[in-house]
PQR file with spaces between the fields and no chain letter, atoms N, CA, C, O and H, PARSE charges and radii, in Angstrom:
ATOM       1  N    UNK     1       0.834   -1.180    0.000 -0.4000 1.5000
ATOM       2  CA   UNK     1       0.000    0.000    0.000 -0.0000 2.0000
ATOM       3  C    UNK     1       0.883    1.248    0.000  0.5500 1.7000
ATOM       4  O    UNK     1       1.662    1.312    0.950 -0.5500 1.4000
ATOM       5  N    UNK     2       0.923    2.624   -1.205 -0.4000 1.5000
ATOM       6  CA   UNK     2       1.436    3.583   -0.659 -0.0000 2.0000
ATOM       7  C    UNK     2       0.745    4.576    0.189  0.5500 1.7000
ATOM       8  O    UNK     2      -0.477    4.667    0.305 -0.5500 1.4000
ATOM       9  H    UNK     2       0.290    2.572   -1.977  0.4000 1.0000
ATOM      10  N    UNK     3       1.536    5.234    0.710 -0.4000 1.5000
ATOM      11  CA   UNK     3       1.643    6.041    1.434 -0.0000 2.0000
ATOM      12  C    UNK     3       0.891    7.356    0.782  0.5500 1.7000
ATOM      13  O    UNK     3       0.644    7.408   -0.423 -0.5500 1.4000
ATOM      14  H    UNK     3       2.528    5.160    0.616  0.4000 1.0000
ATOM      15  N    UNK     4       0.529    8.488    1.766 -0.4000 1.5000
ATOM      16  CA   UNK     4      -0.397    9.491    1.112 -0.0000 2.0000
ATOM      17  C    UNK     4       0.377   10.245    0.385  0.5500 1.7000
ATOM      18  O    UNK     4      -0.037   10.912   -0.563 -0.5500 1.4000
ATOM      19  H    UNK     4       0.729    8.446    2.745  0.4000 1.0000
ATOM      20  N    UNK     5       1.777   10.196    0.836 -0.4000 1.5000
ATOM      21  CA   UNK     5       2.485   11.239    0.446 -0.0000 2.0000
ATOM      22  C    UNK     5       3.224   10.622   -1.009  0.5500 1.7000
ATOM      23  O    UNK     5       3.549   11.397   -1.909 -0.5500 1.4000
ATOM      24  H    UNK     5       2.113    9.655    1.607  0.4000 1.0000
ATOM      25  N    UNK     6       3.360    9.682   -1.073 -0.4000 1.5000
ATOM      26  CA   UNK     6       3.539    8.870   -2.390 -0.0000 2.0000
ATOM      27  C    UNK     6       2.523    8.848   -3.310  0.5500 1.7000
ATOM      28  O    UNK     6       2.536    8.959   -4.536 -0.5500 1.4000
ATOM      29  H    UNK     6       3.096    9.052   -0.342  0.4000 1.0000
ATOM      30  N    UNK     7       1.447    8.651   -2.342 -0.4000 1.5000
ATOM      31  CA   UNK     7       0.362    9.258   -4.311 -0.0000 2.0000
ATOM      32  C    UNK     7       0.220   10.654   -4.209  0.5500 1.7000
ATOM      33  O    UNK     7       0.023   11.240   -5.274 -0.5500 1.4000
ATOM      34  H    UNK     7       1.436    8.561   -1.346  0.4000 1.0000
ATOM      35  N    UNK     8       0.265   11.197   -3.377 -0.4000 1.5000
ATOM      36  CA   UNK     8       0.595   13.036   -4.260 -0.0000 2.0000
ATOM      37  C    UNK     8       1.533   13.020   -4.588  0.5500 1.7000
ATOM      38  O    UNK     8       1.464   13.822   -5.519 -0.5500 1.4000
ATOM      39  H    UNK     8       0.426   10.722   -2.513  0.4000 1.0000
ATOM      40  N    UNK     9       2.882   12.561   -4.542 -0.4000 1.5000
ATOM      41  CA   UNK     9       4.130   12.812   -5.544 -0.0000 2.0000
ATOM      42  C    UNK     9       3.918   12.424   -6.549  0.5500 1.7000
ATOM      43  O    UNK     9       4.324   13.112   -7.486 -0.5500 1.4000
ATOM      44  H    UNK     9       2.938   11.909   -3.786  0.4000 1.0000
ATOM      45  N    UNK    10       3.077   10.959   -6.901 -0.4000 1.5000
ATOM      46  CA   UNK    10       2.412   10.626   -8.153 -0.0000 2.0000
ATOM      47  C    UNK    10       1.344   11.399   -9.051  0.5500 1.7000
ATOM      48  O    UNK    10       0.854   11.388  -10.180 -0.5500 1.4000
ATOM      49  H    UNK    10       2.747   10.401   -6.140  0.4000 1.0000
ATOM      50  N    UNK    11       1.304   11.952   -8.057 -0.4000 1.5000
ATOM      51  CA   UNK    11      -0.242   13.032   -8.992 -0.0000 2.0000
ATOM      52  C    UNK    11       0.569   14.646   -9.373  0.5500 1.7000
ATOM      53  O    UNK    11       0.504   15.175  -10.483 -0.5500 1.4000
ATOM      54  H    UNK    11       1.702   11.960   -7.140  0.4000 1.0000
ATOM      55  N    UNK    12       1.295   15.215   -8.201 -0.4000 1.5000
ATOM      56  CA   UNK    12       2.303   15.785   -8.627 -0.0000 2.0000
ATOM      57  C    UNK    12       3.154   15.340   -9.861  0.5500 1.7000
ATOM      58  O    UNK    12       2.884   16.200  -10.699 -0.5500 1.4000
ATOM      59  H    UNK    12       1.348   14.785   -7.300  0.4000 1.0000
ATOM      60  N    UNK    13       3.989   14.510  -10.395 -0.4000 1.5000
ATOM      61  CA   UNK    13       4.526   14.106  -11.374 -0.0000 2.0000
ATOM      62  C    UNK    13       3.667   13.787  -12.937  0.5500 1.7000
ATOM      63  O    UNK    13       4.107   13.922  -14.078 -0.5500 1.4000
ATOM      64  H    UNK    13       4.209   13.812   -9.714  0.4000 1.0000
ATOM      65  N    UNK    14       2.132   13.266  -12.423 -0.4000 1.5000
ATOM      66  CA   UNK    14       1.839   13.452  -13.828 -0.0000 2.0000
ATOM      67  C    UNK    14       0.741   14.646  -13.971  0.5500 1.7000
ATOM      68  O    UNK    14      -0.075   14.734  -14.889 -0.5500 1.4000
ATOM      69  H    UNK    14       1.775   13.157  -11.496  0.4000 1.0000
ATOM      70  N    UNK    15       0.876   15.502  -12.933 -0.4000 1.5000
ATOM      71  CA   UNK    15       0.388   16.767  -13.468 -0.0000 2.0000
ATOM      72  C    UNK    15       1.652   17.474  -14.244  0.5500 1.7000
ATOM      73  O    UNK    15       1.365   18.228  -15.174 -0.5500 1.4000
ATOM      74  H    UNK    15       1.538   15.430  -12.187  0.4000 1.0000
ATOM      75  N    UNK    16       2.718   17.319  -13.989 -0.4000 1.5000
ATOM      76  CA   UNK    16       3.984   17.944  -14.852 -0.0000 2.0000
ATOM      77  C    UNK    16       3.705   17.425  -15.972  0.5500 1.7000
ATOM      78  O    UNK    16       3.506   18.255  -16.859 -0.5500 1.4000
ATOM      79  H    UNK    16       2.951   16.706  -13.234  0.4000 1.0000
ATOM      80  N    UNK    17       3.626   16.472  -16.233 -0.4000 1.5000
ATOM      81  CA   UNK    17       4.074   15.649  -17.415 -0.0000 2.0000
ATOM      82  C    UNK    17       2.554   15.886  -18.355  0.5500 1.7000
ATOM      83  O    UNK    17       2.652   15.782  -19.578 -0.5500 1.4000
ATOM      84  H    UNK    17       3.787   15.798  -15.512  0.4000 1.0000
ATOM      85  N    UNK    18       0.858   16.274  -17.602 -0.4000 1.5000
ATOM      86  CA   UNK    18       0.388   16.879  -18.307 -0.0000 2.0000
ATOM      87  C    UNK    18       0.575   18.430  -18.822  0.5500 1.7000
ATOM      88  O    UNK    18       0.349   18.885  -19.944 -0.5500 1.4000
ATOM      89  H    UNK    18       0.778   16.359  -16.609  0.4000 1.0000
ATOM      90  N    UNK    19       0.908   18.889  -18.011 -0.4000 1.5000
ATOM      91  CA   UNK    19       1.118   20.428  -18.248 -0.0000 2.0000
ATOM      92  C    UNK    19       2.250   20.555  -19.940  0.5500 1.7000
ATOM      93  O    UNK    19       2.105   21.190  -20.984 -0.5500 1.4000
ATOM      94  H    UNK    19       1.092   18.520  -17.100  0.4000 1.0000
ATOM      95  N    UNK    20       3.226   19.675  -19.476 -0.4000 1.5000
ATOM      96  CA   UNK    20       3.937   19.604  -20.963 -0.0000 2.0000
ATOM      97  C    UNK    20       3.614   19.141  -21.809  0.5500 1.7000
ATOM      98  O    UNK    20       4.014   19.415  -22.941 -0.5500 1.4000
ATOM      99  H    UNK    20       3.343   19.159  -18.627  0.4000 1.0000
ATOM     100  N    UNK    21       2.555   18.054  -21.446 -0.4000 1.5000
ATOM     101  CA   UNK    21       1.706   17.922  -23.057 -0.0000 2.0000
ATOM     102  C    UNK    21       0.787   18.519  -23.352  0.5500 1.7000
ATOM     103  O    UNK    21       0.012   18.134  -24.228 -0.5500 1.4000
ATOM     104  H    UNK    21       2.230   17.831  -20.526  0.4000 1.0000
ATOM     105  N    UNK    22       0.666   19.448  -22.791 -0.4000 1.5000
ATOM     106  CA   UNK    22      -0.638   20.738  -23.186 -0.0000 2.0000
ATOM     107  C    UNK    22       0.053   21.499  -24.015  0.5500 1.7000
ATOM     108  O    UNK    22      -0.285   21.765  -25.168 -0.5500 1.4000
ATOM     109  H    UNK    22       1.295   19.761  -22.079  0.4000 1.0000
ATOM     110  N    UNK    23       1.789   22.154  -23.029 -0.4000 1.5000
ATOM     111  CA   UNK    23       2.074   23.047  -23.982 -0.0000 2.0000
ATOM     112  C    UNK    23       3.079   22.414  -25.516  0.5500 1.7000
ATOM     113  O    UNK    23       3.531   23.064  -26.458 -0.5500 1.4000
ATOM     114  H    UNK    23       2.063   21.938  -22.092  0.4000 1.0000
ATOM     115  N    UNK    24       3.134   21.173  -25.275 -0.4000 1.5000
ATOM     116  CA   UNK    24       3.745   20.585  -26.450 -0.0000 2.0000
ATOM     117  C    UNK    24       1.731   20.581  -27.999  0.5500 1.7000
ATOM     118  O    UNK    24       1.511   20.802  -29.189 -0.5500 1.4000
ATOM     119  H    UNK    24       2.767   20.645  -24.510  0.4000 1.0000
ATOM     120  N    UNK    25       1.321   20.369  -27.342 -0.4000 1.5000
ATOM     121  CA   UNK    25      -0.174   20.765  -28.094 -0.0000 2.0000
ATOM     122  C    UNK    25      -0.398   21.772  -28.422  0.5500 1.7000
ATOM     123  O    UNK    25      -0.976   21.837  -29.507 -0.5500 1.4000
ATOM     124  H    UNK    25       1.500   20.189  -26.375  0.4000 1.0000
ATOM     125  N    UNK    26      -0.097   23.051  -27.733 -0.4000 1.5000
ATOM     126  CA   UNK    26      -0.748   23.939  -28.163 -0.0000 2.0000
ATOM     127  C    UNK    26       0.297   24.452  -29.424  0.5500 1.7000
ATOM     128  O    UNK    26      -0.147   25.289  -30.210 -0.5500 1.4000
ATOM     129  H    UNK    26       0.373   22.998  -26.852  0.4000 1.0000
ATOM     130  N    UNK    27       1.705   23.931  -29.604 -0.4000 1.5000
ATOM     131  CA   UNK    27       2.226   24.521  -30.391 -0.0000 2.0000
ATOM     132  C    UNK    27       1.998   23.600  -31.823  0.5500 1.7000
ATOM     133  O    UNK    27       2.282   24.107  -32.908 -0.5500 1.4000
ATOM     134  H    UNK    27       2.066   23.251  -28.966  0.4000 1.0000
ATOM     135  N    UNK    28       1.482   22.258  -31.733 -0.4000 1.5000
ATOM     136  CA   UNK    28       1.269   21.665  -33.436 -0.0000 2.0000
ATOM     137  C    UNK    28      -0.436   22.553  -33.501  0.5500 1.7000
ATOM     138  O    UNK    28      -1.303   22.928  -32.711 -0.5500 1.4000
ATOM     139  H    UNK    28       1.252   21.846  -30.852  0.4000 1.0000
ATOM     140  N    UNK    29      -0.118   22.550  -35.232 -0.4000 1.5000
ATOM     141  CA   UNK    29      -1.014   23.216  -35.610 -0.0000 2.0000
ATOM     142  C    UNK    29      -2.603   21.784  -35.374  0.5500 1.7000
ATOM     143  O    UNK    29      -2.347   20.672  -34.912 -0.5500 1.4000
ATOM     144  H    UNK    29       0.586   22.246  -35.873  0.4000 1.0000
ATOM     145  N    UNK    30      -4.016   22.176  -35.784 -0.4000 1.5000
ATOM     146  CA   UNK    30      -4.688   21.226  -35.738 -0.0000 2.0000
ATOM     147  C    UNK    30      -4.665   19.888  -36.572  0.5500 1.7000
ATOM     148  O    UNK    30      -5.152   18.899  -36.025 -0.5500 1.4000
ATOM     149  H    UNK    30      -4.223   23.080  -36.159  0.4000 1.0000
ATOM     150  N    UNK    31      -4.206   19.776  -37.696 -0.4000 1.5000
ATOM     151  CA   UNK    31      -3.990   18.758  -38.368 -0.0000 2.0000
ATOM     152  C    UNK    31      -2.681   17.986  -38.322  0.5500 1.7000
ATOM     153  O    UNK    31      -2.498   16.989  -39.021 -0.5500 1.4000
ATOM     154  H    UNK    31      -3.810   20.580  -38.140  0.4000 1.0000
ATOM     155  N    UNK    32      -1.690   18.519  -37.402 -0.4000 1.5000
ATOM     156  CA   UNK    32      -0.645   17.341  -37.220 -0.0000 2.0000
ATOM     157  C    UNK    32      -1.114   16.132  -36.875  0.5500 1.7000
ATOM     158  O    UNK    32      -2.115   15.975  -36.176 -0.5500 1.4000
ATOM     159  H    UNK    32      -1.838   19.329  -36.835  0.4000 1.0000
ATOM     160  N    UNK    33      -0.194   14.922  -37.498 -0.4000 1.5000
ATOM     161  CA   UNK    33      -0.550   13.675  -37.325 -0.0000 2.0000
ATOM     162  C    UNK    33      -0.182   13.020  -36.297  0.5500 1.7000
ATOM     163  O    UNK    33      -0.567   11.871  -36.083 -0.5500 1.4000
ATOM     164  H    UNK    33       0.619   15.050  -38.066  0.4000 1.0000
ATOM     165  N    UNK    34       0.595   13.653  -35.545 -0.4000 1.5000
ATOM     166  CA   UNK    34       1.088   13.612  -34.501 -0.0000 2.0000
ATOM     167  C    UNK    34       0.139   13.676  -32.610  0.5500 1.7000
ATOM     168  O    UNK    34       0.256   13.128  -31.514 -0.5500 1.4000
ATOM     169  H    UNK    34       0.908   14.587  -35.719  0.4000 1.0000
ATOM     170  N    UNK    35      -0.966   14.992  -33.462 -0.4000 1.5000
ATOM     171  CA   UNK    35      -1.711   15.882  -32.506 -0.0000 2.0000
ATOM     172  C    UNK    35      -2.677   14.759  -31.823  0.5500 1.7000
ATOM     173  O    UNK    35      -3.178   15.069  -30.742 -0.5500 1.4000
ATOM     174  H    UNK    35      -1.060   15.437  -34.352  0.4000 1.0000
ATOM     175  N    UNK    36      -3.029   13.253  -32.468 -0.4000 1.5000
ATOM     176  CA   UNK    36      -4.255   12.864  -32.074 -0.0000 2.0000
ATOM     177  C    UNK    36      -3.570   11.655  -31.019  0.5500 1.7000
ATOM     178  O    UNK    36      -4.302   11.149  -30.168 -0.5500 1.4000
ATOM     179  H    UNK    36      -2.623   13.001  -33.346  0.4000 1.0000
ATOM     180  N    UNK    37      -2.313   11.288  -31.122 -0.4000 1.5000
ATOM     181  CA   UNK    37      -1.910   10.594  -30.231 -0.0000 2.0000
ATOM     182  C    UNK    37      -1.404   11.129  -28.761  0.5500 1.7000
ATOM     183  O    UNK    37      -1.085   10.337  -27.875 -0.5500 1.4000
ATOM     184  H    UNK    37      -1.718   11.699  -31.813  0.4000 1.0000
ATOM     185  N    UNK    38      -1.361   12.653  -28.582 -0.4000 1.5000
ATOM     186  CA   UNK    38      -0.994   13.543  -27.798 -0.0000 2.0000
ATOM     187  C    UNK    38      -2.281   13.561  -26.780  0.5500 1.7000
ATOM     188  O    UNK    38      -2.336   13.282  -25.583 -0.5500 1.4000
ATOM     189  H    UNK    38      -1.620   13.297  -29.302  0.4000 1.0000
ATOM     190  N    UNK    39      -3.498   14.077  -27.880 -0.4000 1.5000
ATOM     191  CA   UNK    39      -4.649   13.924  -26.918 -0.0000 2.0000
ATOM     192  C    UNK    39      -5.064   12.878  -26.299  0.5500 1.7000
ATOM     193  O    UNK    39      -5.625   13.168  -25.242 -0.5500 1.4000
ATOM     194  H    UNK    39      -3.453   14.304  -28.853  0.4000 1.0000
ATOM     195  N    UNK    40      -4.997   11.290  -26.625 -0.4000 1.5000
ATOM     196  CA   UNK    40      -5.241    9.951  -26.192 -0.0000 2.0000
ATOM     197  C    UNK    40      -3.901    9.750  -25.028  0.5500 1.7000
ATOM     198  O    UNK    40      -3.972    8.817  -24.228 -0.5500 1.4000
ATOM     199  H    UNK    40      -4.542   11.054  -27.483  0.4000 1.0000
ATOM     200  N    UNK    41      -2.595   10.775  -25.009 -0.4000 1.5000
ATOM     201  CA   UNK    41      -1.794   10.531  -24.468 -0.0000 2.0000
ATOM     202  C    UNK    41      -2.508   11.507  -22.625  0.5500 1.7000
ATOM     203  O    UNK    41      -2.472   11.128  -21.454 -0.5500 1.4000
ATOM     204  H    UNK    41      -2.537   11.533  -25.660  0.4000 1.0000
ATOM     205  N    UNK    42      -3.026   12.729  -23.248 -0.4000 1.5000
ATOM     206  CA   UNK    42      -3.474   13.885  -22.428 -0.0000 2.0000
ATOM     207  C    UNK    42      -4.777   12.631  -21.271  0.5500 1.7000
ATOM     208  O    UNK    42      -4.794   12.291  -20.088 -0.5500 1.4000
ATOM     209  H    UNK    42      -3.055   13.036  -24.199  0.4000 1.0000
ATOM     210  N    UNK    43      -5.616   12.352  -22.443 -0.4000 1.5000
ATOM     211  CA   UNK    43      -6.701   11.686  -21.883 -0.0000 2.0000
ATOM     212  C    UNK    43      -6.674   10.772  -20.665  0.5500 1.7000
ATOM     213  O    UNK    43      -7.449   10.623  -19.720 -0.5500 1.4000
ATOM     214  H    UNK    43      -5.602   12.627  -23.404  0.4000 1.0000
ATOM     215  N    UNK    44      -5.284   10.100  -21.080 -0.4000 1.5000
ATOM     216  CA   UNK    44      -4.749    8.727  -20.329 -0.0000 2.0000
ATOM     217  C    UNK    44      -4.540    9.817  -18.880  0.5500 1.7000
ATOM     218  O    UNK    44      -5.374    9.984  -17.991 -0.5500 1.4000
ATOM     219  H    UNK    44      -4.655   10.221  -21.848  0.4000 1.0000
ATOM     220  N    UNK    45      -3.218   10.437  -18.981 -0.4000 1.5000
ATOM     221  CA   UNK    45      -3.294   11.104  -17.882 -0.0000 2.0000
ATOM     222  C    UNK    45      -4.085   11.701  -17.131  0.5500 1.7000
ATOM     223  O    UNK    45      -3.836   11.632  -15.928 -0.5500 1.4000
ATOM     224  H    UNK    45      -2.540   10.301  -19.704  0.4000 1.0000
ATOM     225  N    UNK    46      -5.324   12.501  -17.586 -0.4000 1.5000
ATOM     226  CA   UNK    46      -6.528   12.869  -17.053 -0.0000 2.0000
ATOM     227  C    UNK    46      -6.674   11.860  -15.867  0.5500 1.7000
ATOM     228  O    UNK    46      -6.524   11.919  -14.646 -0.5500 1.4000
ATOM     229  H    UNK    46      -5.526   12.557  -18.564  0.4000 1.0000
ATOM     230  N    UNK    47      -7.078   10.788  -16.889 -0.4000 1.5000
ATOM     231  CA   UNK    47      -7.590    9.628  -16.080 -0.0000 2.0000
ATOM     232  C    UNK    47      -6.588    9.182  -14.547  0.5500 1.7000
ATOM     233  O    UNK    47      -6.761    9.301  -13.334 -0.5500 1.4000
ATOM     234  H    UNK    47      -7.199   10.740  -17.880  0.4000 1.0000
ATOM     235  N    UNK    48      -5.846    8.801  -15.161 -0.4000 1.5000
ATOM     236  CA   UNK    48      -4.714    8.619  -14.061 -0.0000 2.0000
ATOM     237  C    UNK    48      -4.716    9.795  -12.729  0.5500 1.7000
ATOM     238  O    UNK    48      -4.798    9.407  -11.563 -0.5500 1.4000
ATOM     239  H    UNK    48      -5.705    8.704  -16.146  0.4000 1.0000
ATOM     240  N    UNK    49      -4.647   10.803  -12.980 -0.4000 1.5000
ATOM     241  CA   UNK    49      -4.860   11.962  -12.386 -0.0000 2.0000
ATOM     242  C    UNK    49      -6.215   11.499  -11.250  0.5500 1.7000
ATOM     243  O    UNK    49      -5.993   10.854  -10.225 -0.5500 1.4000
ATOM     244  H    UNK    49      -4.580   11.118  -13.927  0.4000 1.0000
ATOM     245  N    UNK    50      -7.378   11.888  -11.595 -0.4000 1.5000
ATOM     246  CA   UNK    50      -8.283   11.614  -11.085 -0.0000 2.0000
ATOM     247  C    UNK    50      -8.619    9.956  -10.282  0.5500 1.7000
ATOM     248  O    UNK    50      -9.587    9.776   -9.543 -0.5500 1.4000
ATOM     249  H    UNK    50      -7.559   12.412  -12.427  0.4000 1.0000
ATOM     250  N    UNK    51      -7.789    9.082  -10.563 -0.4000 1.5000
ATOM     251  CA   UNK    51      -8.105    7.958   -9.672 -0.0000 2.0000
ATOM     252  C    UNK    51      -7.353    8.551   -8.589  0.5500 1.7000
ATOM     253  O    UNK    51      -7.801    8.880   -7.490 -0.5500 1.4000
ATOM     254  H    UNK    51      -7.002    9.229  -11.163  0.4000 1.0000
ATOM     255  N    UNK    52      -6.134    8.658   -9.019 -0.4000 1.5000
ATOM     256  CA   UNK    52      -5.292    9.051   -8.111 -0.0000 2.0000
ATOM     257  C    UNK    52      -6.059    9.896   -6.736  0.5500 1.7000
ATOM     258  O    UNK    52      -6.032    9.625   -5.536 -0.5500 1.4000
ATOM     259  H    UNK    52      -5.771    8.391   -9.911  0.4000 1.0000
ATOM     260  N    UNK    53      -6.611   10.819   -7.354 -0.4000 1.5000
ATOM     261  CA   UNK    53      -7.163   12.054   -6.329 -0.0000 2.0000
ATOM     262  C    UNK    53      -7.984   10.903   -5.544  0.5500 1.7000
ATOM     263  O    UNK    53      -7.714   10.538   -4.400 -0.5500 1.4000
ATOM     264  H    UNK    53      -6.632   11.039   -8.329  0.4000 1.0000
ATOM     265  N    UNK    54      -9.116   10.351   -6.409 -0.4000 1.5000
ATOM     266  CA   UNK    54     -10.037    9.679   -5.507 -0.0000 2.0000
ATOM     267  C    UNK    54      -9.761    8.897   -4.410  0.5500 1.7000
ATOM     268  O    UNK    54     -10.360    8.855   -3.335 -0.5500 1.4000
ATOM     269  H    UNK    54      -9.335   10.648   -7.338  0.4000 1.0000
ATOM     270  N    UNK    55      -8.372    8.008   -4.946 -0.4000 1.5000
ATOM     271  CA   UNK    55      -7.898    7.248   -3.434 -0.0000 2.0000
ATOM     272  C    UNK    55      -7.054    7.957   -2.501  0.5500 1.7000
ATOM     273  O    UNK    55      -6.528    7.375   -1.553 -0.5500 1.4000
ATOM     274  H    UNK    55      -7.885    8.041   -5.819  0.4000 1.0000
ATOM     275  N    UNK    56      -6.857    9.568   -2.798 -0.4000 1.5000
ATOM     276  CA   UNK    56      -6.703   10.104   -1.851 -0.0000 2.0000
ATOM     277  C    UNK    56      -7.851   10.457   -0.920  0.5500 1.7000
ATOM     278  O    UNK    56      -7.735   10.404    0.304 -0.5500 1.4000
ATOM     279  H    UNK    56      -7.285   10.041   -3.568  0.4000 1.0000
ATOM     280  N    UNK    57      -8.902   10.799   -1.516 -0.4000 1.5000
ATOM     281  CA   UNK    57     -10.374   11.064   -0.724 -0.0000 2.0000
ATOM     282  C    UNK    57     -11.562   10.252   -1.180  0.5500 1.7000
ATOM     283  O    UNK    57     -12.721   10.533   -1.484 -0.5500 1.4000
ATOM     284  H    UNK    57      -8.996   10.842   -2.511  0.4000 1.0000
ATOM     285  N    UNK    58     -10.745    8.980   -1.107 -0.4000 1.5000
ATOM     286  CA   UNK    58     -11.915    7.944   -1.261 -0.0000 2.0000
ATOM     287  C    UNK    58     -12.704    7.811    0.089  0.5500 1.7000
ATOM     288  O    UNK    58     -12.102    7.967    1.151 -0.5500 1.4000
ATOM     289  H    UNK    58      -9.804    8.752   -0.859  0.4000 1.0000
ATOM     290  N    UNK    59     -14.414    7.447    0.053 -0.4000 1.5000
ATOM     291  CA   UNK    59     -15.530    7.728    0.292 -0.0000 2.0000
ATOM     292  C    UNK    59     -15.221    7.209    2.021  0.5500 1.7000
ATOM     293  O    UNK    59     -14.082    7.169    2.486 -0.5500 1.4000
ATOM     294  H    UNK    59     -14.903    7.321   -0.810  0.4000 1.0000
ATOM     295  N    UNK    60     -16.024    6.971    2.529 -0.4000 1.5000
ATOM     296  CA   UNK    60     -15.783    6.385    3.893 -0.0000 2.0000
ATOM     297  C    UNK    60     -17.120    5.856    4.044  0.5500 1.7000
ATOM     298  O    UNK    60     -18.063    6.542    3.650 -0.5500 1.4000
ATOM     299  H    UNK    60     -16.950    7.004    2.152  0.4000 1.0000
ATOM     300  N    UNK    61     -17.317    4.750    4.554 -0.4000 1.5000
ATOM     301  CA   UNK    61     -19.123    4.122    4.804 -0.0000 2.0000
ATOM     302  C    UNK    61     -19.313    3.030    3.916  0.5500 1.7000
ATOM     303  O    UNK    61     -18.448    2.535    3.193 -0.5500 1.4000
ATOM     304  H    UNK    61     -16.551    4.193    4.875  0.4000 1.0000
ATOM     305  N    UNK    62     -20.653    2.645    4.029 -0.4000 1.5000
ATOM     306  CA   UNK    62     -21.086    1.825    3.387 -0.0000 2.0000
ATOM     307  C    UNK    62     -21.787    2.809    2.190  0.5500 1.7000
ATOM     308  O    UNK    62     -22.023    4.018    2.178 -0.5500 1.4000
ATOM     309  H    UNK    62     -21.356    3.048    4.616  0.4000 1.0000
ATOM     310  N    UNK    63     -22.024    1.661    1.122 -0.4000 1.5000
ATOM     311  CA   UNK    63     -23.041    2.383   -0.278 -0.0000 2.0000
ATOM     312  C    UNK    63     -24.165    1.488    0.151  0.5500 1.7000
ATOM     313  O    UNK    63     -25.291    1.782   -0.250 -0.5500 1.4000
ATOM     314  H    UNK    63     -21.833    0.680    1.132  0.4000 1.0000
ATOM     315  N    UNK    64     -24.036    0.629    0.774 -0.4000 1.5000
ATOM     316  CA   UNK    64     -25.918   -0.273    0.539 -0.0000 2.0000
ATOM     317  C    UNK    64     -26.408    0.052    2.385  0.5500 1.7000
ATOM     318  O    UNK    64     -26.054   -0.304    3.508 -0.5500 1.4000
ATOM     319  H    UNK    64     -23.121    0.390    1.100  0.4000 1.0000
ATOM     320  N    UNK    65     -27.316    0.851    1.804 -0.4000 1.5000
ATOM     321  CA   UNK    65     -28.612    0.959    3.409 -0.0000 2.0000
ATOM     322  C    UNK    65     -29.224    0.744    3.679  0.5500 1.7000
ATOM     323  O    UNK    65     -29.580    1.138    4.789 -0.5500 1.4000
ATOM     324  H    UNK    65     -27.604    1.140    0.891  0.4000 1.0000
């Protein structure tokens, strides 16, 4: 199991690594062929990002009442 402070260094690290593929995006024009694997690359991280957060403030309780 990590530690809390190990998944914010993880969420820290791929918020860097999104931030540079934003600004590596904003500089190809819209039709680079390049541009659509960047966004599926952006997307992935999104994702990653957000689990991340959640098992930092994942829920507490039961779901069935």
């Amino acid at each position: 199991m990590r530690t809390e402070q190990q998944i914010q260094s993880k969420i820290n690290e791929l918020t860097l690594q999104k931030k540079n593929l934003e600004a590596r995006l904003t500089q190809l024009p819209g039709d680079h062929p390049q541009r659509e694997s960047l966004l599926a690359q952006h997307l992935r991280l999104e994702d990653m990002i957000l689990m991340l957060e959640w098992v930092l403030d994942a829920p507490t309780g039961s779901y069935h009442l």
